[in-house]
C-alpha positions, 0 to 999 in steps of 0.5 A, a space after each residue: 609396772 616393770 622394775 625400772 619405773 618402780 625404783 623411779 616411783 621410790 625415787 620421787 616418793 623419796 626426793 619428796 618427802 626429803 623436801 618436805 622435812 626440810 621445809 617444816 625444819 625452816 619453820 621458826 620455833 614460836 610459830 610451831 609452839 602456838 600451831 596446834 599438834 593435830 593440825 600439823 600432823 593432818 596437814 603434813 598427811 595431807 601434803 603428802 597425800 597429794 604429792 604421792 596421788 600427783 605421782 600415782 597419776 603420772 605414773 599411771 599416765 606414763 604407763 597408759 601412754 607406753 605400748 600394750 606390750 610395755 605395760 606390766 603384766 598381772 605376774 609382773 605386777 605380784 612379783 613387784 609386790 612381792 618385791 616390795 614387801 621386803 623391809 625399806 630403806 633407812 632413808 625411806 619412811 614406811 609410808 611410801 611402801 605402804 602407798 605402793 603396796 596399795 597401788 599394786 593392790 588397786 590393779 590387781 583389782 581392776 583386774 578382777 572386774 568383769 568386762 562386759 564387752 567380752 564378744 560371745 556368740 550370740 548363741 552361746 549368750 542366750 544358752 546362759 540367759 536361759 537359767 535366770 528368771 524374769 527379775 534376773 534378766 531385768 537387772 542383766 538388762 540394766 548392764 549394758 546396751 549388749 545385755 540388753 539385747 541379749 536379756 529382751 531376746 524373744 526366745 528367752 520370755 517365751 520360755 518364761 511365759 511357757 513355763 508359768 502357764 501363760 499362753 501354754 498353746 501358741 508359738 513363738 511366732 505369734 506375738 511380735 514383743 513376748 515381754 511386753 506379752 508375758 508383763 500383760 499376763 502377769 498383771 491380768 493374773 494379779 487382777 484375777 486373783 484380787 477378784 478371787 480374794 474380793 468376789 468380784 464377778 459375774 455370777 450365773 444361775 444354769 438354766 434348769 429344766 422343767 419338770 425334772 430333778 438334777 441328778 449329776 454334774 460334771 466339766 471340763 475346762 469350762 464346758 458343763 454336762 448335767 443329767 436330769 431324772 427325765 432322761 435329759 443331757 444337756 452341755 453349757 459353755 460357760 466360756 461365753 455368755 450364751 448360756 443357752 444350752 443344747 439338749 443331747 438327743 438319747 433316742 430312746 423308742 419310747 411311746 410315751 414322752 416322760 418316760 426316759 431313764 433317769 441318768 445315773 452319771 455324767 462325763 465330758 471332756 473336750 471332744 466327748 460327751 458320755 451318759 449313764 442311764 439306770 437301764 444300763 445304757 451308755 451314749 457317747 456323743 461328739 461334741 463337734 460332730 453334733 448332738 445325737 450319739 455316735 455310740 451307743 452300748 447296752 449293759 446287762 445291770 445297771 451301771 455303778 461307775 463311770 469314767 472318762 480320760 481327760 486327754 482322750 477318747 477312753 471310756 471305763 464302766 462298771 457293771 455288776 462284776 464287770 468292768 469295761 474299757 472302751 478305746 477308739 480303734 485305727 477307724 475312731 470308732 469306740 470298741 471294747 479294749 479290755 474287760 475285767 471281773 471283779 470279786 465285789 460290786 464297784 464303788 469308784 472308777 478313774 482312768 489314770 492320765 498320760 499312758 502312752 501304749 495301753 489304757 489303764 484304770 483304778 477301780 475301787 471295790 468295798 475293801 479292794 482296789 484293783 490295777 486295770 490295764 489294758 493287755 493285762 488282768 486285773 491286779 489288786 493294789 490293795 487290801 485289807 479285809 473289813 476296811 473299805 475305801 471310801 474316795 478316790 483319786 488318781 494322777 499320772 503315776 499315783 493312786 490316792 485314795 481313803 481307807 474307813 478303819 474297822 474291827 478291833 484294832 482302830 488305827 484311824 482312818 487314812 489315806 493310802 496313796 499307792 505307786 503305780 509304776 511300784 505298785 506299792 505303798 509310800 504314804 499313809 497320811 492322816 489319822 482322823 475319826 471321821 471318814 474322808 469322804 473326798 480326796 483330790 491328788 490330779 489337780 494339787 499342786 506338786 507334792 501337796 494333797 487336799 482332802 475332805 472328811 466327815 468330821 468337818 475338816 479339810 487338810 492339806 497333806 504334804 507327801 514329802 513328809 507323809 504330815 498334815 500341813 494344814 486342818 481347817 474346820 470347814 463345814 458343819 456336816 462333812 466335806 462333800 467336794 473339795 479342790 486346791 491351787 497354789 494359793 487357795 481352797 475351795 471346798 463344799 459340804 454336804 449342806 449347801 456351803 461353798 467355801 473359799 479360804 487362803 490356805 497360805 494366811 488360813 483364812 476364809 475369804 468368803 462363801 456362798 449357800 445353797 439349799 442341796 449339797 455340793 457334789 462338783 466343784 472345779 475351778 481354774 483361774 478366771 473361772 469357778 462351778 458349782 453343782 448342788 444336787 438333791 439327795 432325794 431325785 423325786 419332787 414330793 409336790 406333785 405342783 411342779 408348776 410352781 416355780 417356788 417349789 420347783 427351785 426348791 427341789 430340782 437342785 443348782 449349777 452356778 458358774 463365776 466368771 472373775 475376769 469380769 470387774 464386778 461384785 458376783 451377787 450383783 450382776 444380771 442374771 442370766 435371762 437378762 443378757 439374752 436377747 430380744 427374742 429369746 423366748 420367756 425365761 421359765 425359771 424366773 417364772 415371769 417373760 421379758 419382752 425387753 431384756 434390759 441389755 437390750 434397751 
C-alpha cells in the first residue's frame, strides 16, 4: 500500500466517521434519554466496524486490481506503518489509526504464511522428506496434491521399511506400492507381538532320538542342531512344518553300532553345521552341499570349547592349552588360521562379529581372558588373580563377561564389559552375591545388557549409566539361559522354568515348565526355541523301551511358532501333521494309520 492510497483510506475513514457524529447529534434528546447506554455505545462500534471493513474491502479490491508492480511491497508496507504510528490528527479519532495499523499488521502476516506451491526440484524435495518419519509424512501428505506425491514417493517408505527391519533382503524394485508394504508389516508386527503377550501359537515337541540322552543345542535363525550321547547330529528347520529331521553322517569306522562318542558341542549357522565329539574330533558339514562332513580334524584331548562366526565359515576350538581357528582359504577349503597357547584350560570361547581382515576371538581361562587375533599372539584383556570368570559375551566391538569375587576383599560379583578396539575396561556393572551364570550383550538392544545370575535374578544393565535398570526375581534355583528385545525377556532357570515377562510393565506374561534345565534359548519375532538338557547324559533305567522313562531322562527341544492364531498348548503335535506314510511315531509310543490332518 503506497502513500497515495493510505492518505485516501485516512480520508474516507474521516469523512465517516464525521457523518456518523452528525446523524447521532440530530437524534431527538428523549429518544436518547430512554435508549440505554451499552447499546448506543455497541451499536455506534458496530457501524463503524462496517463501514471501515467496507472500506478495508475496497481498498483491498483497488489494490488486487492495480498491476504486480503497483502494489506495495512488504518495505513499503513497515514504513507506512511506521508512518502511521506517528500521533493523529485533532480532527481524527484514535480508532482509525488503530484499524490501520491492524490492516498493516494482518499483510505483513499473510506474508509469513508459507506457499506450498513453491516449485523445488523433485530431488531436492525427496532429500528433505527424507528426515521425517512415518506419522510426519502422513501429515505432509494431507498439505497438498504436490506433497502428496512428494510424502508416497517410493524411495522414501523404502528407507522406512529398511530401517525398521521390515523386509531387510529385498530391493526397491520388488513391490510396486512399498506403503501399503510397509502398512502391511506394521499390522503383521502388532499381530505377532499380541500373540507373544497371549501365547498364541503352535507349539512343537522336536522329535528325539531312541536310545540316547540329548547332550547340546544350538540354532540359528530358525534351523536347529542337537547332539545325542549316541554320536547322532541332527538339524531341524523349524521355518517350515516338516520337522522331520535328517541325521548328519559322522563315519566314524566303528564295527559296532553304538559305539560313537558322545557329542560334547554343537554349532551351526546359516551355511555350516559343526560338531564336537569327546574324542577329540570335529566335523564340519555344509548344509547345501548334503549330509556327510567336508571336513574333518582331529585333536589330541578332548575339546573344552567351541565356536563359530555367525556370518561366515570361521571356526575357533579349544583344546588342552591350545586354541585354534579355522578360516576358509582362496580354494573354500577350511584351514588352520591361526594357533594360540594359553596358560589355563579354556572355559568359554566366542568369535567376535563383523572383522573385516582377520578373525578375532575371545576366550575365557579361570581367571584370564584373552584377545585372539589372527596375524597376532594371544593377548590378555584381563586379569585379576583368584577371580575366575564365569560367563561370557562378545558383540561387534565389546567383550562382556561375569567375574566371581573371591579372597579377603569381596566387592561383589561383576560384569566387566571390555573395549576391544581400546582394550580397556568401561563398565563394571553389577554388585550381586550370586554368581552371573549368563550374560547376553549380541543380541540386547543398544546400549542395554540382560544377565542372569544364581541368586535367582535377571537384570537389565544400562552401559550408559554403568546402573542396573531392571532386577527381576525369575526363577528359584538360578538363571541358566537368558535373551532380551525391545520390549521383553525370556529367560530359563536352571529348573526347567521358561519365562516371558514385559520388561517395560514388569510383568510376567507367562511360562512353561519342563523336567531338565534350560540351557538354549533363542527367539526372534515370530519365532521361540527352547532346549531342556539332563545334567546326568546316561539313563540310570536300563527299560529304555519304555517311553515313560525315556522322555523322563533324554531331555526336550521345543519350538513356538507365533505367527500361527491359536492357543500354543492347544495345537497338533508334531506327528499329527505328518503324512500318511510316514512312519510310526516312536515318541508318541503309539502308530497312526490316519494322521487326523489327513482325513
Amino acid at each position: 500500500m503506497d502513500d497515495h492510497s493510505l492518505d485516501e483510506f485516512r480520508r474516507r475513514w474521516q469523512e465517516e466517521l464525521a457523518q456518523a457524529q452528525a446523524l447521532r447529534k440530530r437524534r431527538r434528546p428523549e429518544a436518547a434519554e430512554r435508549r440505554p447506554r451499552r447499546p448506543e455505545v455497541v451499536s455506534g462500534r458496530g457501524e463503524q466496524q462496517a463501514s471501515g471493513y467496507l472500506a478495508l474491502a475496497q481498498g483491498l479490491l483497488e489494490g488486487a486490481g492495480r498491476p504486480p508492480a503497483a502494489r506495495a511491497t512488504r518495505a513499503e508496507r513497515q514504513e507506512a506503518a511506521s508512518r502511521s504510528r506517528s500521533p493523529p490528527a485533532r480532527d481524527a479519532p484514535g480508532g482509525g489509526e488503530q484499524l490501520v495499523d491492524q490492516l498493516i499488521r494482518d499483510l505483513n502476516e499473510m506474508d509469513d504464511v508459507p506457499f506450498f506451491d513453491i516449485q523445488l526440484p523433485y530431488e531436492l524435495a525427496i532429500n528433505i522428506f527424507q528426515y521425517l518419519n512415518r506419522r510426519e509424512l502422513g501429515r505432509c501428505a494431507q498439505v497438498s496434491k504436490t506433497w502428496k506425491v512428494i510424502a508416497e514417493d517410493e524411495v522414501l517408505w523404502y528407507r522406512l521399511c529398511q530401517q525398521e527391519g521390515h523386509l531387510p533382503e529385498s530391493s526397491i524394485s520388488d513391490y510396486s506400492c512399498w506403503k501399503l508394504v510397509f502398512q502391511e508389516c506394521r499390522a503383521k508386527e502388532h499381530m505377532l507381538r499380541t500373540n507373544w503377550k497371549n501365547r498364541k501359537g503352535a507349539v512343537s515337541e522336536l522329535e528325539h532320538i531312541p536310545d540316547a540322552v540329548l547332550c547340546d543345542v544350538h540354532s540359528h535363525d530358525g534351523v536347529v542342531i542337537a547332539g545325542y550321547t549316541s554320536g547322532d547330529v541332527r538339524v531341524w528347520d523349524t521355518r517350515t512344518w516338516d520337522y522331520t529331521a535328517p541325521f548328519l553322517e559322522s563315519e566314524f569306522e566303528e564295527d559296532e553300532p553304538g559305539m560313537q562318542p558322545y557329542v560334547s558341542f554343537v554349532r551351526i549357522n546359516s551355511s555350516l553345521a559343526v560338531a564336537a565329539y569327546e574324542d577329540g574330533f570335529l566335523n564340519i558339514w555344509n548344509l547345501r552341499t548334503g549330509k556327510y562332513p567336508i571336513h574333518r580334524f582331529e585333536h589330541d584331548a578332548r575339546i573344552q570349547a567351541l565356536a563359530l562366526s555367525q556370518e561366515d565359515a570361521t571356526i575357533a576350538t579349544a583344546s588342552a592349552f591350545d586354541v585354534v581357528m579355522l578360516c576358509p582359504n582362496e580354494e573354500g577349503n577350511l584351514q588352520i588360521a591361526a594357533e594360540f597357547e594359553v596358560q589355563k584350560l579354556v572355559d568359554y570361547l566366542e568369535i567376535v562379529p563383523d572383522t573385516e581382515r582377520y578373525p578375532v576371538a575371545v576366550a575365557t581361562a579361570g581367571d584370564l581372558v584373552y584377545l585372539l587375533k589372527a596375524e597376532d599372539s594371544a593377548r590378555t584383556l584381563h586379569y585379576v588373580y583368584g577371580q575366575p570368570v564365569t560367563c561370557l559375551d562378545v558383540s561387534a566391538n565389546q567383550a562382556a563377561f561375569g567375574v566371581k569375587s573371591l579372597g579377603w576383599v569381596y566387592e561383589g560379583n561383576k560384569i566387566l564389559v571390555y573395549s576391544l578396539e581400546a582394550e580397556r575396561c568401561v563398565s563394571k556393572l553389577g554388585n550381586a552375591l550370586g554368581d552371573f551364570s549368563c550374560v547376553n550383550l549380541r543380541d540386547s538392544p543398544p546400549s542395554l545388557m540382560v544377565s542372569g545370575n544364581m541368586d535367582r535374578r535377571v537384570r537389565i544393565h544400562d552401559l550408559r549409566t554403568d546402573s542396573i535398570a531392571l532386577s527381576i526375581s525369575a526363577h528359584q534355583l538360578g538363571v541358566s539361559a537368558v535373551q532380551m528385545d525391545d520390549w521383553k525377556i525370556v529367560s530359563g532357570g536352571e529348573e526347567g522354568l521358561v519365562s516371558v515377562w514385559d520388561y517395560r510393565m514388569s510383568r510376567k506374561l507367562w511360562e512353561v515348565h519342563s523336567r531338565h534345565p534350560v540351557r538354549h534359548i533363542s527367539f526372534n519375532s515370530h519365532s521361540l526355541i527352547t532346549a531342556h538338557v539332563p545334567y546326568e547324559r546316561v539313563v540310570r533305567n536300563a527299560d529304555l523301551d519304555n517311553f515313560a522313562t525315556h522322555r523322563r531322562h533324554r531331555g526336550l527341544i521345543q519350538a513356538y511358532a507365533f505367527a500361527v492364531d491359536q492357543l500354543a498348548f492347544q495345537s497338533t503335535v508334531p506327528v499329527c501333521r505328518s503324512a500318511c506314510d510316514a512312519m510310526p511315531g516312536y515318541n508318541y509310543d503309539l502308530a497312526l494309520a490316519f494322521p487326523p490332518d489327513s482325513i
